[in-house]
ZAMARGU-4260 file (C-alpha; in steps of 0.2 Angstrom, whole numbers, plus 5000, padded with zeros to 4 digits):
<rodrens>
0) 5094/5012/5011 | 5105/5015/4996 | 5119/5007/4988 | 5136/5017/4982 | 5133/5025/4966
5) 5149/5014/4957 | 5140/4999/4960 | 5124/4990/4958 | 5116/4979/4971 | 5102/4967/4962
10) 5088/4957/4970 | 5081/4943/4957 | 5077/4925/4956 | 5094/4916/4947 | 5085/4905/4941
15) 5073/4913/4930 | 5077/4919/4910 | 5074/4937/4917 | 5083/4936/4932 | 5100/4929/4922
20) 5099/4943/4909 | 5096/4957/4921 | 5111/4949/4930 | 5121/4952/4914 | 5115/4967/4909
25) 5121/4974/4927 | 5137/4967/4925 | 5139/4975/4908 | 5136/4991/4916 | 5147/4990/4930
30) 5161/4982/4937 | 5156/4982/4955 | 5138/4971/4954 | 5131/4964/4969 | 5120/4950/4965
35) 5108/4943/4981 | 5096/4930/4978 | 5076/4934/4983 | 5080/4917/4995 | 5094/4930/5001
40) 5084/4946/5002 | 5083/4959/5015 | 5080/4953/5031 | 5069/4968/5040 | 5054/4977/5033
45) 5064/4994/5036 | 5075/4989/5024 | 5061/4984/5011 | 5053/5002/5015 | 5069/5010/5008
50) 5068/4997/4995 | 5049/5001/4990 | 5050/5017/4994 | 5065/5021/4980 | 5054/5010/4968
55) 5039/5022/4970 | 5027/5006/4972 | 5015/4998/4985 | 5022/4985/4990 | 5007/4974/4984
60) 5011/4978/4964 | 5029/4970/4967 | 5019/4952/4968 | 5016/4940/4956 | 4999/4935/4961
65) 4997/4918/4947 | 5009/4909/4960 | 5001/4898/4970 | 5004/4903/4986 | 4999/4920/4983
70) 4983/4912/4978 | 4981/4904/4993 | 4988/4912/5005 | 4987/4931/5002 | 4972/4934/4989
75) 4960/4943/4997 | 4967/4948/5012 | 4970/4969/5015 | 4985/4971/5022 | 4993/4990/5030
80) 5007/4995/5023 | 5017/4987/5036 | 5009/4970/5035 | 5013/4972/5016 | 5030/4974/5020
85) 5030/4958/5031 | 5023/4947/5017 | 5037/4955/5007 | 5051/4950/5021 | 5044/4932/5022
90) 5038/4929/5004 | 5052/4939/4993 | 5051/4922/4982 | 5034/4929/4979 | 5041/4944/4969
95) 5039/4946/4950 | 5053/4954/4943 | 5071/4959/4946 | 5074/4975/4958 | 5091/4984/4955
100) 5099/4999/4965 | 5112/5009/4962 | 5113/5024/4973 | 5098/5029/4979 | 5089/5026/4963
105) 5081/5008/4959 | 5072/4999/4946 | 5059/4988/4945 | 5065/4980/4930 | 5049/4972/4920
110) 5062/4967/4905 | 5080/4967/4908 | 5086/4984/4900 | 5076/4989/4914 | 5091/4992/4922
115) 5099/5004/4910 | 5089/5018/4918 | 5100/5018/4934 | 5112/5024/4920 | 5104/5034/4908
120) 5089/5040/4915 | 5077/5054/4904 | 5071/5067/4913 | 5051/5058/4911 | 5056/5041/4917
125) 5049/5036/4935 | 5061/5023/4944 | 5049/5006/4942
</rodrens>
């Protein structure tokens, strides 16, 4: 799972402060942005493997646990890494920030300018 390394693809809530200026900031960075709402996320949990896999994360850290449903439905419960995936292909509403790709690098972008590091990484940064 990769992206062309011209354009970046990003996966965020549109409707969130965060989610607009990440938006912006890919645009600014490239011409050739790719925007998919989480309602309009991946459909597979191969897909998200390639996804998490880039990001370095468990699937489990990409989720806000305050939201309700989380609280409700997923608290408590231990998950491998595949069911983790599942809950992550049925629940992508569920994530807390922002994920950008751009080759086969990706971000999980706590703060907007996130994002910059698919451009400018340092030798010490980690993708997430």
């Amino acid at each position: 799972m990769k992206s062309h390394k011209r354009e970046i693809v990003l996966y965020y809530n549109p409707e969130t402060s965060s989610g607009k200026m990440a938006a912006a900031y890919a645009r600014s960075l490239s011409h050739n942005v790719i925007l998919y709402s989480f309602k309009d996320a991946p459909a597979t949990e191969t897909y998200w493997r390639g996804i998490v896999e880039m990001l370095d994360m468990h699937p489990k850290e990409m989720l806000d646990k305050s939201k309700p449903y989380y609280q409700k439905e997923i608290r408590g419960k231990d998950f491998d890494d595949e069911g983790w995936l599942y809950v992550l292909k049925r629940n992508p509403d569920l994530i807390k920030y922002p994920i950008a790709i751009r080759g086969n690098q990706a971000v999980f972008c706590h703060t907007p300018t996130a994002i910059l590091k698919l451009v400018r990484p340092s030798n010490t940064d980690k993708y997430h």
